[in-house]
C-alpha positions as CSV (number, residue, x, y, z in Angstrom):
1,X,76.4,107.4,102.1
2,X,77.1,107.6,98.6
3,X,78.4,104.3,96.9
4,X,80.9,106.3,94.6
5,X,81.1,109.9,95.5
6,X,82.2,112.3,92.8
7,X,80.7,115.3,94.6
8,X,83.4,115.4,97.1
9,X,86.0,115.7,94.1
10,X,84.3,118.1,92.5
11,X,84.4,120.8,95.5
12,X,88.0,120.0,96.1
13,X,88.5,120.8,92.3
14,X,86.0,122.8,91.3
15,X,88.3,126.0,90.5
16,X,90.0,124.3,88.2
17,X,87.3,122.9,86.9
18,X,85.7,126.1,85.7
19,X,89.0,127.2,84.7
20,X,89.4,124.8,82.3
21,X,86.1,124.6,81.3
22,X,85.9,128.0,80.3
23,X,88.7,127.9,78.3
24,X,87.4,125.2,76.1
25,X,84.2,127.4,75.7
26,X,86.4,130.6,74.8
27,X,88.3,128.7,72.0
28,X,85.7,126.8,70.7
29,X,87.6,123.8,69.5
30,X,85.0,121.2,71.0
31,X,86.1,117.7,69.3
32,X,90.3,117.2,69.6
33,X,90.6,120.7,70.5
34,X,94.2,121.1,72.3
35,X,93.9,119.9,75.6
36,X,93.2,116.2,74.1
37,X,97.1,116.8,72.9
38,X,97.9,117.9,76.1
39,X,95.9,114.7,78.1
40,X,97.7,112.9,75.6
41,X,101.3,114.2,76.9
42,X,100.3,113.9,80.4
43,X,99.4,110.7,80.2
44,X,102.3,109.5,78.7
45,X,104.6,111.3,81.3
46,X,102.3,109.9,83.5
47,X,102.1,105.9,82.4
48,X,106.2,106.0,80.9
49,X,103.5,104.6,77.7
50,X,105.8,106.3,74.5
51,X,102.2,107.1,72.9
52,X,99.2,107.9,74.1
53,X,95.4,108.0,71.6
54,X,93.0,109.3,74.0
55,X,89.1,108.1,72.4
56,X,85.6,108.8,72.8
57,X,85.7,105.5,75.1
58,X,86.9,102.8,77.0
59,X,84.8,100.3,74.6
60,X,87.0,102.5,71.2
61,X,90.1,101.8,72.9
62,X,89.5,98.3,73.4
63,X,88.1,97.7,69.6
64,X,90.8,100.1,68.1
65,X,93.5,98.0,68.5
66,X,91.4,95.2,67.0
67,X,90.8,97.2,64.1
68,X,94.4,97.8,63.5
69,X,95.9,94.2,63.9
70,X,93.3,93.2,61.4
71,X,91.4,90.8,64.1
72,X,88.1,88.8,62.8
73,X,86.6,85.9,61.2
74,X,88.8,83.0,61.8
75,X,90.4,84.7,64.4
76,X,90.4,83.2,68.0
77,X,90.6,85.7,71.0
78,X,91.2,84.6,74.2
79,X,89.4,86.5,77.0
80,X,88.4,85.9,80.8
81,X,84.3,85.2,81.3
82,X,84.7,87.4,84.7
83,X,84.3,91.0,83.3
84,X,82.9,93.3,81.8
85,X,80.9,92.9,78.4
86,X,83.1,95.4,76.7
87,X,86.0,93.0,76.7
88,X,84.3,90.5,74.8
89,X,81.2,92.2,72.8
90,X,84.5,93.9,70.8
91,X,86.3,90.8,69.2
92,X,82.6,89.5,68.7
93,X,81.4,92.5,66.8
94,X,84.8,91.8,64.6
95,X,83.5,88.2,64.0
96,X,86.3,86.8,66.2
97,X,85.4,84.0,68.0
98,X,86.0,84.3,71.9
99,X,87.8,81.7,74.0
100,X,87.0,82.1,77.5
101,X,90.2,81.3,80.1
102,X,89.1,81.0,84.0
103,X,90.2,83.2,86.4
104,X,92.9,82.4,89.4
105,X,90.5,82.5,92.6
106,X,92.1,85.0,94.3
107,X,92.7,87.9,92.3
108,X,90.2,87.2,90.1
109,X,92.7,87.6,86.6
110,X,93.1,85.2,83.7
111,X,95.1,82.1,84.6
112,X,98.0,81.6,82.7
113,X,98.6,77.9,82.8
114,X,95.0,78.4,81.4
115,X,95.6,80.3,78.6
116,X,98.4,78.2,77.1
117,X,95.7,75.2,78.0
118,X,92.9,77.0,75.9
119,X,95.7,78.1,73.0
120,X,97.0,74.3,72.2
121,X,93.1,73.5,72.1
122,X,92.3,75.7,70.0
123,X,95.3,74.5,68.0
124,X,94.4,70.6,68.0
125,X,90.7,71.4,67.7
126,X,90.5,69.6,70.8
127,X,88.0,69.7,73.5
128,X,89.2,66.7,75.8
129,X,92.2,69.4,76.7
130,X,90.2,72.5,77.5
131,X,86.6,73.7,77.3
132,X,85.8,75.6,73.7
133,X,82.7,76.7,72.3
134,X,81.4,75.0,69.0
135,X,82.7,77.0,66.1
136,X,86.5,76.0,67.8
137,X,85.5,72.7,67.5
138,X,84.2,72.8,63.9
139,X,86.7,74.4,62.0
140,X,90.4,75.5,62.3
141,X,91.0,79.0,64.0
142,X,93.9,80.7,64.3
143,X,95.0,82.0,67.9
144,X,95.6,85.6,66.9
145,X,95.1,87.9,70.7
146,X,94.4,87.6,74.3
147,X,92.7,90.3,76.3
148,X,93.7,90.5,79.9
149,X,91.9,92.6,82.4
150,X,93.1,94.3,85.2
151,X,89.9,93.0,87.5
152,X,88.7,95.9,90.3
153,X,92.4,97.6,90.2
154,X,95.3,95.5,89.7
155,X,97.3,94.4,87.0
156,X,97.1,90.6,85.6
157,X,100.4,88.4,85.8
158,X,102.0,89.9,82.8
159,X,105.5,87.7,83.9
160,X,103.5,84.8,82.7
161,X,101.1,86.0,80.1
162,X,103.6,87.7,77.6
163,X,105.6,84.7,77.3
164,X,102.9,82.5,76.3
165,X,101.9,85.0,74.2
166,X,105.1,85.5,72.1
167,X,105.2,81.7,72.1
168,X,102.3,81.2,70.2
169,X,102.4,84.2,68.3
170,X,99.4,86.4,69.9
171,X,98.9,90.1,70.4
172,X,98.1,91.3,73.8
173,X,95.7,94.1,74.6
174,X,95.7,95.0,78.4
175,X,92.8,96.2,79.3
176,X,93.0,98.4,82.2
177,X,89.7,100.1,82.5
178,X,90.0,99.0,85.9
179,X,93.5,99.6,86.8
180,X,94.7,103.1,85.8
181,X,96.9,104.3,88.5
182,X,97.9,101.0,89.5
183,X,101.1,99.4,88.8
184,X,103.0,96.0,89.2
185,X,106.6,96.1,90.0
186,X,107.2,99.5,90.1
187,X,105.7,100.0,86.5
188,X,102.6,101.7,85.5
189,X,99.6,99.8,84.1
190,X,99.1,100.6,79.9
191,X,103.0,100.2,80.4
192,X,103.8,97.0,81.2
193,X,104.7,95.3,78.0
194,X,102.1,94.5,76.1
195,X,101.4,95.5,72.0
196,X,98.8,97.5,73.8
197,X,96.6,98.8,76.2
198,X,93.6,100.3,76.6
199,X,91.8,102.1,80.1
200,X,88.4,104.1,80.6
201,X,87.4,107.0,81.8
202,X,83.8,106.5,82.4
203,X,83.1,108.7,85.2
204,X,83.0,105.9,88.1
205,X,86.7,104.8,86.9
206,X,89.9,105.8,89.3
207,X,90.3,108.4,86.7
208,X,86.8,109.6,85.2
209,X,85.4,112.4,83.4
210,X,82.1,113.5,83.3
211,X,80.9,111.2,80.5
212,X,82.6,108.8,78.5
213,X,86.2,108.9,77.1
214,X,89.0,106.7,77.0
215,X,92.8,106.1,75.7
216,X,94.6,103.4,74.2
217,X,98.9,103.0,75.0
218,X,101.5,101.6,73.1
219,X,105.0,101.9,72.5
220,X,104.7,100.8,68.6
221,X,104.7,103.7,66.6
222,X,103.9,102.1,63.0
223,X,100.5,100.8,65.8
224,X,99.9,104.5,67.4
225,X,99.7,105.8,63.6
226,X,97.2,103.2,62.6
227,X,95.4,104.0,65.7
228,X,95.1,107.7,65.1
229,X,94.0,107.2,61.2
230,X,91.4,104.9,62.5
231,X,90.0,107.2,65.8
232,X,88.8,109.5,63.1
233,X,87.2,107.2,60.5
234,X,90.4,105.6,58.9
235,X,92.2,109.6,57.6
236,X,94.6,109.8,55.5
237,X,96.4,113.1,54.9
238,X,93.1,114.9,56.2
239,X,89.4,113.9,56.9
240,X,88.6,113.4,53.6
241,X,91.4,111.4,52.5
242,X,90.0,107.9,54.0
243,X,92.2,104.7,53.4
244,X,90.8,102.3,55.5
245,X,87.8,101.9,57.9
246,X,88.0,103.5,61.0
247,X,85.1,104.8,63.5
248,X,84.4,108.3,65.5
249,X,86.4,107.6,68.0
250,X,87.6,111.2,68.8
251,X,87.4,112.5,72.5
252,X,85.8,116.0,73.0
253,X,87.5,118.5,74.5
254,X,85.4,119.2,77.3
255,X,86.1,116.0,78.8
256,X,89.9,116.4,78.1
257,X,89.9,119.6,80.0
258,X,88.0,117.7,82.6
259,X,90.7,115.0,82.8
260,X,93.3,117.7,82.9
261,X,91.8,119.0,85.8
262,X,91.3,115.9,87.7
263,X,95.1,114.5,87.0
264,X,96.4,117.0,89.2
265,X,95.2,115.4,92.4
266,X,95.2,112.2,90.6
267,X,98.0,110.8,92.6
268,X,96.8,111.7,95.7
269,X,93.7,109.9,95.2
270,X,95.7,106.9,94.4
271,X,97.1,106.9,97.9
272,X,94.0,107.6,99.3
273,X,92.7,104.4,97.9
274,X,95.2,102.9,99.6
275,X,93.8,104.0,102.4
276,X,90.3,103.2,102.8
277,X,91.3,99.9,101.1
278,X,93.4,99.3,104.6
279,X,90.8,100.4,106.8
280,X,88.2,97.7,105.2
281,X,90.8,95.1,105.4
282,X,91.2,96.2,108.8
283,X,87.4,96.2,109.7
284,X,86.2,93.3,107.9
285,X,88.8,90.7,109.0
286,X,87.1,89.1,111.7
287,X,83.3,88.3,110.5
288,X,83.1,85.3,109.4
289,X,82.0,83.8,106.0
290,X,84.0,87.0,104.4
291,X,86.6,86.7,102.4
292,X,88.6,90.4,101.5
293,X,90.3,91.1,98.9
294,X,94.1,90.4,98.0
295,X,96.3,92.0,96.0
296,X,99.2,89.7,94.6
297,X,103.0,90.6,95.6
298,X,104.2,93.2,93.4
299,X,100.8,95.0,92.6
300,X,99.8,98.5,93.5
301,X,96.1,98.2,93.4
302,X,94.3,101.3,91.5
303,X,91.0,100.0,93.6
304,X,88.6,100.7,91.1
305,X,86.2,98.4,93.5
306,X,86.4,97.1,96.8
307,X,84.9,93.6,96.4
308,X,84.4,91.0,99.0
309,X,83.0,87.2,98.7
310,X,80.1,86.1,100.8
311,X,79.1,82.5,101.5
312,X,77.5,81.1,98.5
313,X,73.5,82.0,98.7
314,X,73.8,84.7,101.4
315,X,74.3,87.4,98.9
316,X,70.4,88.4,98.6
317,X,69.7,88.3,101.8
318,X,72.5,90.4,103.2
319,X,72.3,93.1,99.9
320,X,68.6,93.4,101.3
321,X,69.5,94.3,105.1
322,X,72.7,96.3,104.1
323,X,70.1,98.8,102.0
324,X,68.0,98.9,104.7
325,X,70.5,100.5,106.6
326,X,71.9,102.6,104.1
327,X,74.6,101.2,102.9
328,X,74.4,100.8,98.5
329,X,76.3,97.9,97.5
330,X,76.8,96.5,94.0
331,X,77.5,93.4,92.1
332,X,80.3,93.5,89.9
333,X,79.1,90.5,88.3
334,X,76.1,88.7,88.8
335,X,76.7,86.6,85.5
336,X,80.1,85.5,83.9
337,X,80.3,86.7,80.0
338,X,80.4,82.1,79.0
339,X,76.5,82.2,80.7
340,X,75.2,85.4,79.0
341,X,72.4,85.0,76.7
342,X,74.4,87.1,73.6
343,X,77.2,84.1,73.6
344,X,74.8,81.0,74.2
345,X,75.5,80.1,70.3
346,X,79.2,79.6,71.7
347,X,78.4,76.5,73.7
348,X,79.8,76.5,76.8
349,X,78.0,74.9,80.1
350,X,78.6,77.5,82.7
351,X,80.8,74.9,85.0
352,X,83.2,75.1,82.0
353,X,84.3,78.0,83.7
354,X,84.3,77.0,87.7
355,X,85.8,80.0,89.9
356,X,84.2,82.6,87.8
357,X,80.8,81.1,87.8
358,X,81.4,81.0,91.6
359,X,82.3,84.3,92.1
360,X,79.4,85.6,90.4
361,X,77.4,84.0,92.7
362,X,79.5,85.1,95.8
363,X,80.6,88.6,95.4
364,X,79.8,91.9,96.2
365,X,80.9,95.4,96.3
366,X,80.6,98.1,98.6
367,X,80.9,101.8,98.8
368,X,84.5,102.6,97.9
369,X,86.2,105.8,96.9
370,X,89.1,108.6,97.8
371,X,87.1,110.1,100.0
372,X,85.4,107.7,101.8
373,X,86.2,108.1,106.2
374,X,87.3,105.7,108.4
375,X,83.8,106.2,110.6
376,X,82.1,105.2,107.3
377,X,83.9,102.0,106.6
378,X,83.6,101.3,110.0
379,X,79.3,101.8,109.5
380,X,79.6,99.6,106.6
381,X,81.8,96.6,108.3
382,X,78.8,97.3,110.7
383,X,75.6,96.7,108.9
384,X,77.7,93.6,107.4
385,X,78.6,91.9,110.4
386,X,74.5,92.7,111.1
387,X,73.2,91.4,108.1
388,X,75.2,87.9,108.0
389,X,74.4,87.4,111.9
């Protein structure tokens, strides 16, 4: 049993594949060659998004967008501590300082009646009122973005969010590494209101080439024109004509074509998810100690994960047995971003951040993708149920 299987999708698609491979290989335009223009469309048409910047990958498209609002020294970010390092190592490598906001227990996004706690903090240079690492404390910073992330497929409360956001003046960068093909009240994730948004298409992603890429989404276009000047080291007229600092953030056009290839039965794999997601709800829901996942009203799950909590100190044990009888799991992850050694000069005591220190400690992912049988899920809720007896 394979814990992600790409192999399946690449027989069902492996015509096209070629296809499209081989015309990149007869034209010879390997870096933004023409089918990153037509990704670019498709997506769009795809997400409703007005502009689409695919990049070289899903860390670019969250640091692009940095780059362009001018985010750094001074500058407060607020982020969630439960996800991945991208999310926060960005605004850090700026010289932002990140604000960590806990995460609601249950879906695992950033709390809003958090964030506006953590922004009038930050504002009062007050710790009494929420938890906030040293340099917060020390000097006056000015709340200038908040990062939410789509967690394991579905979209944060954006209802909630964006009107704190506007309040206090912030840009908002969704991150949706997790969640392309998701959507929340019939809208798309990377269109759901926010200055920006930025997914991944690191191969293990609902929508993955074979290497790394990735796109950021806006409808701004003054923002999608800074975006492409700084994907190709801040160009002006041409490559040569720099006027500001930008990166190599182009995406080659082998793993367009890939992409091109893959959204084709792109929405079919969504539903699929769907799927296997209801036969593990279905399977798991009576052992005891588990708790499934939920996805909040409103959300179409893009099920980048299928993550389950275990009973606090059980998780060793039962990851040990479960390999023994074939079954890979994963740990999606093991330490929130306030306890890793990279931020310890921020501060914070990891129970400053309670439910995602806890669900560090208590979760755990199993094999999950489109093509993933019922007879498989059913071998999986098996050697669970086995290794928690």
């Amino acid at each position: 049993m394979q814990f992600i299987d790409l192999a399946a999708q690449q027989a069902r698609i492996r015509g096209s594949l070629d296809a499209r491979i081989k015309a990149v290989l007869d034209h010879g335009h390997y870096i933004m060659g023409p089918e990153v223009a037509e990704l670019e469309a498709r997506l769009c048409a795809f997400t409703g998004a007005r502009h689409c910047i695919a990049c070289a990958s899903g860390t670019d498209a969250l640091l692009m967008p940095l780059l362009a609002w001018g985010i750094g020294a001074g500058d407060a970010v607020f982020v969630p501590p439960f996800t991945f390092f991208a999310t926060v190592e960005e605004p850090a490598l700026l010289g932002a300082t990140p604000i960590f906001v806990d995460v609601d227990p249950v879906t695992f996004n950033m709390r809003p009646d958090l964030l506006e706690a953590a922004i009038e903090a930050v504002r009062a240079r007050d710790d009494s009122r929420f938890p906030l690492p040293g340099a917060a404390r020390e000097r006056q910073l000015r709340p200038a973005a908040v990062i939410p992330v789509d967690l394991f497929g579905q979209a944060a409360d954006y209802e909630a969010l964006l009107p704190i956001a506007r309040r206090y003046g912030l840009s908002v960068l969704e991150d949706a590494a997790q969640s392309f093909g998701g959507s929340r009240h019939g809208k798309k994730t990377c269109a759901l209101g926010c200055h920006a948004a930025a997914t991944s298409f690191f191969p293990a992603k609902p929508l993955g080439c074979y290497g790394d890429g990735g796109a950021v989404f806006t409808d701004d276009d003054g923002l999608a024109a800074l975006l492409r000047s700084i994907r190709v080291h801040g160009k002006g007229g041409d490559k040569y004509d720099n006027v500001r600092l930008g990166i190599n953030g182009r995406l080659d056009t082998l793993q367009a074509a890939i992409l091109l290839a893959k959204m084709d039965i792109f929405p079919e794999e969504i539903q699929a998810r769907q799927q296997v997601a209801g036969w593990y709800d279905e399977a798991l829901r009576d052992i005891p100690g588990v708790v499934t996942p939920t996805v909040a009203p409103g959300n179409v799950s893009a099920w980048a994960q299928y993550c389950i909590l275990l009973p606090e100190g059980a998780r060793s044990r039962v990851m040990a047995r479960m390999e023994e009888s074939g079954v890979p799991v994963n740990i999606y992850y093991p330490k929130p971003q306030h306890c890793l050694a990279v931020f310890a000069d921020l501060g914070y005591a990891p129970e400053a951040m309670p439910t995602a220190l806890h669900v560090s400690r208590a979760i755990l992912a199993l094999p999950f993708h489109p093509y993933l049988e019922q007879d498989q899920v059913r071998r999986v809720a098996t050697a669970l149920r086995e290794a928690l007896a």
